[in-house]
PDB file of N, CA, C, O and CB in Angstrom:
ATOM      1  N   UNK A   1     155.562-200.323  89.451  1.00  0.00           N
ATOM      2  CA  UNK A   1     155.014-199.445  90.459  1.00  0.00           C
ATOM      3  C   UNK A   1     154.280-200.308  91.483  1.00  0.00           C
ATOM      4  O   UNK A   1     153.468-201.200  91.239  1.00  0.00           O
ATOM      5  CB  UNK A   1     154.068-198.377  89.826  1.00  0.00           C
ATOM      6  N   UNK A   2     154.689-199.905  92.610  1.00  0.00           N
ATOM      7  CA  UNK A   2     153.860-200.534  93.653  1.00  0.00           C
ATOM      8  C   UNK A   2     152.943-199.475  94.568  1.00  0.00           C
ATOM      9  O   UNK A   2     153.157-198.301  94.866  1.00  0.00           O
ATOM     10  CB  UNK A   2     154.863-201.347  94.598  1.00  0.00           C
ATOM     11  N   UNK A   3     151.859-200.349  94.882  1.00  0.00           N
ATOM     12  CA  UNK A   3     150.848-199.676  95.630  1.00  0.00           C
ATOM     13  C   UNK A   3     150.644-200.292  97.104  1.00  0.00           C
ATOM     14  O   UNK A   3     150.619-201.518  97.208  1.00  0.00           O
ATOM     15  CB  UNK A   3     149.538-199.740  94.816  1.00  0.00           C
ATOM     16  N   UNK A   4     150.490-199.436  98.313  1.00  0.00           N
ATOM     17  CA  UNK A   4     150.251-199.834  99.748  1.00  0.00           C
ATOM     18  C   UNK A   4     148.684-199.406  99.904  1.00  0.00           C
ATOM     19  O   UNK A   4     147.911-199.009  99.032  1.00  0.00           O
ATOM     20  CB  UNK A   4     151.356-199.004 100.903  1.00  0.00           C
ATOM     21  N   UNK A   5     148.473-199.609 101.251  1.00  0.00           N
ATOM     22  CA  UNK A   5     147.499-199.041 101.823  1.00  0.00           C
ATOM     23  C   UNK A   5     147.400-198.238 102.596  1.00  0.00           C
ATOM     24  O   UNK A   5     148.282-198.426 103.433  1.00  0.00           O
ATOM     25  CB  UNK A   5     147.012-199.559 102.154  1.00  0.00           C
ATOM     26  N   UNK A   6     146.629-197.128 102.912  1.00  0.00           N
ATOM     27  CA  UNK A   6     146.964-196.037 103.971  1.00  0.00           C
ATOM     28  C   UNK A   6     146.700-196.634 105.296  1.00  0.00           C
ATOM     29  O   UNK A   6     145.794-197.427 105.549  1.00  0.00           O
ATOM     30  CB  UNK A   6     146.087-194.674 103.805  1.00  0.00           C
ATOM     31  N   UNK A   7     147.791-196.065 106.310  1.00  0.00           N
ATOM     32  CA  UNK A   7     148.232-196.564 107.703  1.00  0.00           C
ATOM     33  C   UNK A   7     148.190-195.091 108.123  1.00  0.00           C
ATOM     34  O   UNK A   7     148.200-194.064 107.444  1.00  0.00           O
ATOM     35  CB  UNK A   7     149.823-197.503 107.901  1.00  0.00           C
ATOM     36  N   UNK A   8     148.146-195.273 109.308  1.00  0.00           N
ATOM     37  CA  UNK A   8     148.166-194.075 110.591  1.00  0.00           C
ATOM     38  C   UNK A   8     150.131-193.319 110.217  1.00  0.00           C
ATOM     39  O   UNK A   8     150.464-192.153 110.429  1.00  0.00           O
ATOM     40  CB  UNK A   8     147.942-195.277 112.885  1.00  0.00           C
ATOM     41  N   UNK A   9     150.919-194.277 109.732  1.00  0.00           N
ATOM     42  CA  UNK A   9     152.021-193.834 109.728  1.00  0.00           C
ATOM     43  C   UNK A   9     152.409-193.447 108.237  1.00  0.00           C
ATOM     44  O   UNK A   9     153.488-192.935 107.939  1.00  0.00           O
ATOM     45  CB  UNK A   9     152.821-194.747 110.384  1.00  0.00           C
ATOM     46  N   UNK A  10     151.277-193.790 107.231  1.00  0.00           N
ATOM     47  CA  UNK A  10     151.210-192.996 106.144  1.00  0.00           C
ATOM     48  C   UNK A  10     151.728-191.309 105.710  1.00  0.00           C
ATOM     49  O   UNK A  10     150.807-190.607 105.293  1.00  0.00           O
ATOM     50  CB  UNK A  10     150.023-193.112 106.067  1.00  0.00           C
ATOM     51  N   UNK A  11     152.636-190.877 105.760  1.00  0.00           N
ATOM     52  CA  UNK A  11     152.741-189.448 105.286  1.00  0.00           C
ATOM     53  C   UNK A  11     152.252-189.063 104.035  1.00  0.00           C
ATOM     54  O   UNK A  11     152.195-189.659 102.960  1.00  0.00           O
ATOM     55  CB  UNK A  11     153.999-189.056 105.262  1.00  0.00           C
ATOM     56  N   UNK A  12     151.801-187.585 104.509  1.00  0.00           N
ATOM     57  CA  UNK A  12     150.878-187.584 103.508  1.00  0.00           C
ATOM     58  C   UNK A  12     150.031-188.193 102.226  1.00  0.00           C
ATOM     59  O   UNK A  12     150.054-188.128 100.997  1.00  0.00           O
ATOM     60  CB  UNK A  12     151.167-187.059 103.305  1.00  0.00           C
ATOM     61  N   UNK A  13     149.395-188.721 103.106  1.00  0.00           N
ATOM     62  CA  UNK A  13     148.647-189.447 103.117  1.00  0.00           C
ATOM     63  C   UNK A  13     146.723-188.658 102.248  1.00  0.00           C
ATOM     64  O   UNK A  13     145.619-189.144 102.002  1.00  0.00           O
ATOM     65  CB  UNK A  13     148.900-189.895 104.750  1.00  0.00           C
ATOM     66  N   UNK A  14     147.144-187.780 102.156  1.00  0.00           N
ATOM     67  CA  UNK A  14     146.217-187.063 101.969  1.00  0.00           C
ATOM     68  C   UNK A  14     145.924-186.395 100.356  1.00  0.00           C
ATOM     69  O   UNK A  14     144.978-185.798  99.843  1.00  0.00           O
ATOM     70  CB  UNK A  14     146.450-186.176 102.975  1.00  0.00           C
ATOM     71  N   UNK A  15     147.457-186.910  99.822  1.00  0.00           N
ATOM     72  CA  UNK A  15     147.827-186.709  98.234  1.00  0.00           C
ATOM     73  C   UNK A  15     147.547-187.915  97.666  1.00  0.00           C
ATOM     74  O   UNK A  15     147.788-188.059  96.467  1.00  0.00           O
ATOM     75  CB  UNK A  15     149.370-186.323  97.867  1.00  0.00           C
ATOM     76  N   UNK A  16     146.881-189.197  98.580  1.00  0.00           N
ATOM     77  CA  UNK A  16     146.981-190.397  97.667  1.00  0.00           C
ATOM     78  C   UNK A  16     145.333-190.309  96.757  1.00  0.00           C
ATOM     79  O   UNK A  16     144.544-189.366  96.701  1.00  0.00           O
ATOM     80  CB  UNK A  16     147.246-192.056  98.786  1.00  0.00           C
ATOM     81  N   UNK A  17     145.262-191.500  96.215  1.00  0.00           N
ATOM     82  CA  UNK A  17     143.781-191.589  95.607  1.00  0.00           C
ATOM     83  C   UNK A  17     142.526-192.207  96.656  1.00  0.00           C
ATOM     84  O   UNK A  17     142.098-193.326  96.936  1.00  0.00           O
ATOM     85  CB  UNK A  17     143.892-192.655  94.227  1.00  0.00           C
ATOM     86  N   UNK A  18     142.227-190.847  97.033  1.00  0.00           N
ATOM     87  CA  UNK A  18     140.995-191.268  97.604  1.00  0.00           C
ATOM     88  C   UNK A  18     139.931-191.126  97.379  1.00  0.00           C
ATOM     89  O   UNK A  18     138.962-191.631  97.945  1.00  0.00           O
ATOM     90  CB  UNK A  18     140.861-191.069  98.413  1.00  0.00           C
ATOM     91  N   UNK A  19     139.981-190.159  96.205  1.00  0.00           N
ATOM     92  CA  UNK A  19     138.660-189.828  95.733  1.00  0.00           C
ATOM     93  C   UNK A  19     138.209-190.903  94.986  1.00  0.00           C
ATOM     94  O   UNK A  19     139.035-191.527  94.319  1.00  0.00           O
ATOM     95  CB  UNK A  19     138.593-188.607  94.954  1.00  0.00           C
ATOM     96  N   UNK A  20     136.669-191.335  94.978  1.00  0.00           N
ATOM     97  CA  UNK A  20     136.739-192.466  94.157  1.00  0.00           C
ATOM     98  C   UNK A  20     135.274-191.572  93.153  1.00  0.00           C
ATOM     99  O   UNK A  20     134.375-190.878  93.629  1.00  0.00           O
ATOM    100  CB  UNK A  20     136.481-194.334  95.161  1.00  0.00           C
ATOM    101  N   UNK A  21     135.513-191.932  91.715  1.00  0.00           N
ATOM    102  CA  UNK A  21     134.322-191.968  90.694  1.00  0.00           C
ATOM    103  C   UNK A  21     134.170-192.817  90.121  1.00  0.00           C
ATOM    104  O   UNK A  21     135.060-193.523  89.647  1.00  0.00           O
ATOM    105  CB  UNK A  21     134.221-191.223  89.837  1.00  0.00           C
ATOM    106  N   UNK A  22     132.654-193.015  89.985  1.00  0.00           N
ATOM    107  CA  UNK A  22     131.875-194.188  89.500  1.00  0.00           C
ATOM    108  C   UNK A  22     131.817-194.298  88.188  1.00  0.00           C
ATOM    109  O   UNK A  22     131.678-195.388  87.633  1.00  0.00           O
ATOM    110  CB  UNK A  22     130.597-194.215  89.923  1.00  0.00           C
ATOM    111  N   UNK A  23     131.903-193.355  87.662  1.00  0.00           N
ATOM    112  CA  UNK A  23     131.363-193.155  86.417  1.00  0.00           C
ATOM    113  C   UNK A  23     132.308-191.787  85.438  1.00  0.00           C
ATOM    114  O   UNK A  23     132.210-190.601  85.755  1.00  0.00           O
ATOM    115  CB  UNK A  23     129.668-192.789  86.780  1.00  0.00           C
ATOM    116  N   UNK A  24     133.079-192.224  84.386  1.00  0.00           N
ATOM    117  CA  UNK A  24     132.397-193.229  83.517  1.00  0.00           C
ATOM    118  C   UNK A  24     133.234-194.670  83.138  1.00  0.00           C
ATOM    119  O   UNK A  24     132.958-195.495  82.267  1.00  0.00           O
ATOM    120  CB  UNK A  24     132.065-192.446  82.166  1.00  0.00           C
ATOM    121  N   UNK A  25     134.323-194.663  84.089  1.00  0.00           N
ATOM    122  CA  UNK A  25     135.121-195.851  84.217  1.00  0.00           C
ATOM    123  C   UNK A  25     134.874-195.744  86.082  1.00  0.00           C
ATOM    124  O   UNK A  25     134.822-194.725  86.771  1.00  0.00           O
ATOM    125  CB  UNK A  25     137.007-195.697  83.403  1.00  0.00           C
ATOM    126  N   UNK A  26     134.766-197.104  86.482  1.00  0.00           N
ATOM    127  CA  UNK A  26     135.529-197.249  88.208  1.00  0.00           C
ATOM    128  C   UNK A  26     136.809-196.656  88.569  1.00  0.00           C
ATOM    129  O   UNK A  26     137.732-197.310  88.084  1.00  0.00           O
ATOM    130  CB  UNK A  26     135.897-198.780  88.621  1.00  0.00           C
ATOM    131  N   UNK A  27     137.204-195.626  89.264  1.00  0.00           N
ATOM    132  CA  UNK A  27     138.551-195.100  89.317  1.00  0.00           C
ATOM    133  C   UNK A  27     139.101-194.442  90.874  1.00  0.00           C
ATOM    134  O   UNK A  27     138.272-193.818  91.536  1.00  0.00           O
ATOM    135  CB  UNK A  27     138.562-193.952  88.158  1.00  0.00           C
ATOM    136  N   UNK A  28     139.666-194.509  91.088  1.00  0.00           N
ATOM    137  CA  UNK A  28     140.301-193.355  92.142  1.00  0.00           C
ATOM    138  C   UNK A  28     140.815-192.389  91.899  1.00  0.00           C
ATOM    139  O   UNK A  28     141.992-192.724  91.768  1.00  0.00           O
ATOM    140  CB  UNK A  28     141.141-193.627  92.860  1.00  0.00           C
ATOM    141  N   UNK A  29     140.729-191.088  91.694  1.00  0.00           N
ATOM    142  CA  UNK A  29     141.531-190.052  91.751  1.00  0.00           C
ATOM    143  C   UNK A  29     141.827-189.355  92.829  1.00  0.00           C
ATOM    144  O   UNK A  29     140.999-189.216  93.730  1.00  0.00           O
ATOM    145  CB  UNK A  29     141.198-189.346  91.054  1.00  0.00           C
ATOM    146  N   UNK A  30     143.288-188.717  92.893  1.00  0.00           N
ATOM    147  CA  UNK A  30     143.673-187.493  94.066  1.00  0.00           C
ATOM    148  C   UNK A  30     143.573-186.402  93.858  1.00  0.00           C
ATOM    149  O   UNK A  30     142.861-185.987  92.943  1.00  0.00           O
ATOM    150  CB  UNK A  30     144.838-187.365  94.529  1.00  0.00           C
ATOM    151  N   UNK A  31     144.327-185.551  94.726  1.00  0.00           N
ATOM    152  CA  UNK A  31     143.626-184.492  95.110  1.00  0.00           C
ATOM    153  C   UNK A  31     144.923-183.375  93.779  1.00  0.00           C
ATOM    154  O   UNK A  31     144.705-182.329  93.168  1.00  0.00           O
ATOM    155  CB  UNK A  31     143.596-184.242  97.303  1.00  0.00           C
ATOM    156  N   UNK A  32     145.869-184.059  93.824  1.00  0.00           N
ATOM    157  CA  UNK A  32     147.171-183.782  92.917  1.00  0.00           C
ATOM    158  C   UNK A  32     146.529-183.743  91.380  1.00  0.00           C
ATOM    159  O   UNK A  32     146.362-182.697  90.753  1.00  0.00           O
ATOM    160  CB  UNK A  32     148.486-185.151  93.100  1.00  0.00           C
ATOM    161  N   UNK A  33     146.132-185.338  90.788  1.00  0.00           N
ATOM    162  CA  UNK A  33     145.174-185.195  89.609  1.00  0.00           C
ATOM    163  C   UNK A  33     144.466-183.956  89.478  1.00  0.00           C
ATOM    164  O   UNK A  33     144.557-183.274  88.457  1.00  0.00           O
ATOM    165  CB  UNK A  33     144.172-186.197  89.642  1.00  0.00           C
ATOM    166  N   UNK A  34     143.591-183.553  90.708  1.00  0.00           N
ATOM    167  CA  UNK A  34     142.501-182.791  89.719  1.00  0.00           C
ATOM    168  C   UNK A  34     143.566-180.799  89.808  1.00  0.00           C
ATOM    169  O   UNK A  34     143.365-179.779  89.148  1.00  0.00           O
ATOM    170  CB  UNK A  34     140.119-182.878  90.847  1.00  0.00           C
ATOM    171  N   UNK A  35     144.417-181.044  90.724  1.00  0.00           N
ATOM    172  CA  UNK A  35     145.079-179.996  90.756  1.00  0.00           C
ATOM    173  C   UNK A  35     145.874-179.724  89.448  1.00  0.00           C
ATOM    174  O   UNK A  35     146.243-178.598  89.115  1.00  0.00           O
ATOM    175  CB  UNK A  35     145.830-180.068  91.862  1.00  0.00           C
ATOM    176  N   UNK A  36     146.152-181.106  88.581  1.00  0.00           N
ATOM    177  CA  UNK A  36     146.896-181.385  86.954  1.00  0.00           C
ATOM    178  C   UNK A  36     146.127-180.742  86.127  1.00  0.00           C
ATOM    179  O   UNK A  36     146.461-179.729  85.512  1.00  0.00           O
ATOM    180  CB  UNK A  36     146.991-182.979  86.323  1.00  0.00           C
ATOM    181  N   UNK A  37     144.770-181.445  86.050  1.00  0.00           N
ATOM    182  CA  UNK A  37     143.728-181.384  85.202  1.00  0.00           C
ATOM    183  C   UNK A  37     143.382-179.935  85.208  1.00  0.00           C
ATOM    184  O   UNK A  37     143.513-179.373  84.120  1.00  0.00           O
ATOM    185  CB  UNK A  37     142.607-182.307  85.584  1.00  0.00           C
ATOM    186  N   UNK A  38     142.854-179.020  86.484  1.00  0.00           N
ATOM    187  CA  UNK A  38     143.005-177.867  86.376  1.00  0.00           C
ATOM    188  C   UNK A  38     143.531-176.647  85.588  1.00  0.00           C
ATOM    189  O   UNK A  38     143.063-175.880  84.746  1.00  0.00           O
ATOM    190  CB  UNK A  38     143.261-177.908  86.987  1.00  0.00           C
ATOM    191  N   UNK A  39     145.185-176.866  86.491  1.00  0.00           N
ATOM    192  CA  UNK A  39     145.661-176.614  85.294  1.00  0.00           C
ATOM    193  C   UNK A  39     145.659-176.758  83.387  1.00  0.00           C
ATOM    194  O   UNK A  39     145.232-176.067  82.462  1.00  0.00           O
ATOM    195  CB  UNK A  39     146.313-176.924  85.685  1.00  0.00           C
ATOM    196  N   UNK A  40     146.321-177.932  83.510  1.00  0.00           N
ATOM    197  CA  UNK A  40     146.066-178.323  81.925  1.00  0.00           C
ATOM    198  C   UNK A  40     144.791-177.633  81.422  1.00  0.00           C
ATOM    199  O   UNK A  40     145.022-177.052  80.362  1.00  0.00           O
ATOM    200  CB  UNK A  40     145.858-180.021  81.691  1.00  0.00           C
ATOM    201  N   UNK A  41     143.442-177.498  81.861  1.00  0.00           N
ATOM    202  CA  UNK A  41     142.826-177.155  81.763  1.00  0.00           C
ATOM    203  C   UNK A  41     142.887-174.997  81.320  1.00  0.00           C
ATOM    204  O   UNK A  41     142.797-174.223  80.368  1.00  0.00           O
ATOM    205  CB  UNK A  41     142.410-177.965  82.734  1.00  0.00           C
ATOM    206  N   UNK A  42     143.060-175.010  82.567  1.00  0.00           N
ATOM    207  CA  UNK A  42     143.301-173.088  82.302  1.00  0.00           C
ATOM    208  C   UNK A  42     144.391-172.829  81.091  1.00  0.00           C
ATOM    209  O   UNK A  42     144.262-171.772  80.473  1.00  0.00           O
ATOM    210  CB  UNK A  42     144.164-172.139  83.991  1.00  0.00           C
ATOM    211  N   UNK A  43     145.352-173.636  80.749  1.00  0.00           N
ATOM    212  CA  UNK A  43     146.443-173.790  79.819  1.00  0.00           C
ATOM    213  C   UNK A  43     145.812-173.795  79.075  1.00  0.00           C
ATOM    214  O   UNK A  43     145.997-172.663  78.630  1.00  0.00           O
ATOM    215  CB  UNK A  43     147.340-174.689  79.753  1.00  0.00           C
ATOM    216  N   UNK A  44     145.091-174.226  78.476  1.00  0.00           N
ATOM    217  CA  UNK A  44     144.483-174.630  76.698  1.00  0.00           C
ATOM    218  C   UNK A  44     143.463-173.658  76.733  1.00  0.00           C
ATOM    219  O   UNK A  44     143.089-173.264  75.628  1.00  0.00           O
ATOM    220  CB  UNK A  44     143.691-176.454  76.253  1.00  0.00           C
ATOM    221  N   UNK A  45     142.791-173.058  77.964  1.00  0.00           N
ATOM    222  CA  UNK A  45     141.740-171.825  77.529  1.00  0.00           C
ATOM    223  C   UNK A  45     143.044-170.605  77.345  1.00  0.00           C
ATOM    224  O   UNK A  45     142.970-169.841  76.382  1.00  0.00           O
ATOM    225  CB  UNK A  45     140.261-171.341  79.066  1.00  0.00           C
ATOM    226  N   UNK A  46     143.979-170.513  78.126  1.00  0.00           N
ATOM    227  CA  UNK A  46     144.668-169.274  77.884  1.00  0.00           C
ATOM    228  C   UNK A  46     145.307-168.882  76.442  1.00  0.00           C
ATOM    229  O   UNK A  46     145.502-167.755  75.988  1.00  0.00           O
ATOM    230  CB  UNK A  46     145.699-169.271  78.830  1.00  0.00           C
ATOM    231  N   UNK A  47     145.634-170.428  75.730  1.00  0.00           N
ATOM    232  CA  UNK A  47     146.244-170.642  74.556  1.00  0.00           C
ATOM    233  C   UNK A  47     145.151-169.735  73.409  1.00  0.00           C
ATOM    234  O   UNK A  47     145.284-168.775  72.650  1.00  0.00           O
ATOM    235  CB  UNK A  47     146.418-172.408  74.322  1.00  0.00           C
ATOM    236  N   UNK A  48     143.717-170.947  73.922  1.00  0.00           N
ATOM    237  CA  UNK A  48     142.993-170.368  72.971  1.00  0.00           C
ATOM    238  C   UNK A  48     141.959-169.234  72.923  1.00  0.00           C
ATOM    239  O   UNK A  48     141.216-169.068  71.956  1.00  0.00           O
ATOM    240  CB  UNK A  48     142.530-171.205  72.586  1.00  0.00           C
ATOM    241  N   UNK A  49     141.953-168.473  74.012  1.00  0.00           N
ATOM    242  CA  UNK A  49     141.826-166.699  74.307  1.00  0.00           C
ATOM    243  C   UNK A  49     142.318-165.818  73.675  1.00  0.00           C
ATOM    244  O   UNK A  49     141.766-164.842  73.168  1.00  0.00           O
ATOM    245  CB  UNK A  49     142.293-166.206  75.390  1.00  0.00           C
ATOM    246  N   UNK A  50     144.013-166.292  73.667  1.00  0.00           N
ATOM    247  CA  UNK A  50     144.650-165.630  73.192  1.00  0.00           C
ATOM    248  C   UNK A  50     144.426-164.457  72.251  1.00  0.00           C
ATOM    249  O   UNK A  50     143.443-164.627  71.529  1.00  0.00           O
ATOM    250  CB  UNK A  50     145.171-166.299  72.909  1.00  0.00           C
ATOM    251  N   UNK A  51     145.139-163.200  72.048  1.00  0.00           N
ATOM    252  CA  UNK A  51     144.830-163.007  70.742  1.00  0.00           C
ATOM    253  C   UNK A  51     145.985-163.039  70.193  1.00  0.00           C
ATOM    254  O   UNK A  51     146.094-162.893  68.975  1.00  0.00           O
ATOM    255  CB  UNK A  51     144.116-161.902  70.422  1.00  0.00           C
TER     256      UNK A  51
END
């Protein structure tokens, strides 16, 4: 896998990792990740709601 840097001619450009957290590892995340995590997230409460 290769990684660039964002340029003016970047397309969407706006799905890459820009979010950055400090803590509790140094990381970048996007905007796609936390849209995963979300999910995955509502998934395992719906599982375990269930009746």
């Amino acid at each position: 896998m290769s990684y660039t840097f964002i340029t003016d001619k970047t397309p969407l450009w706006f799905l890459a990792d820009i979010i950055y957290l400090p803590w509790p590892k140094e990381q970048f995340i996007s905007i796609g990740d936390i849209i995963i995590l979300l999910g995955v997230f509502l998934l395992i409460q719906n599982i375990t709601l269930a009746e």
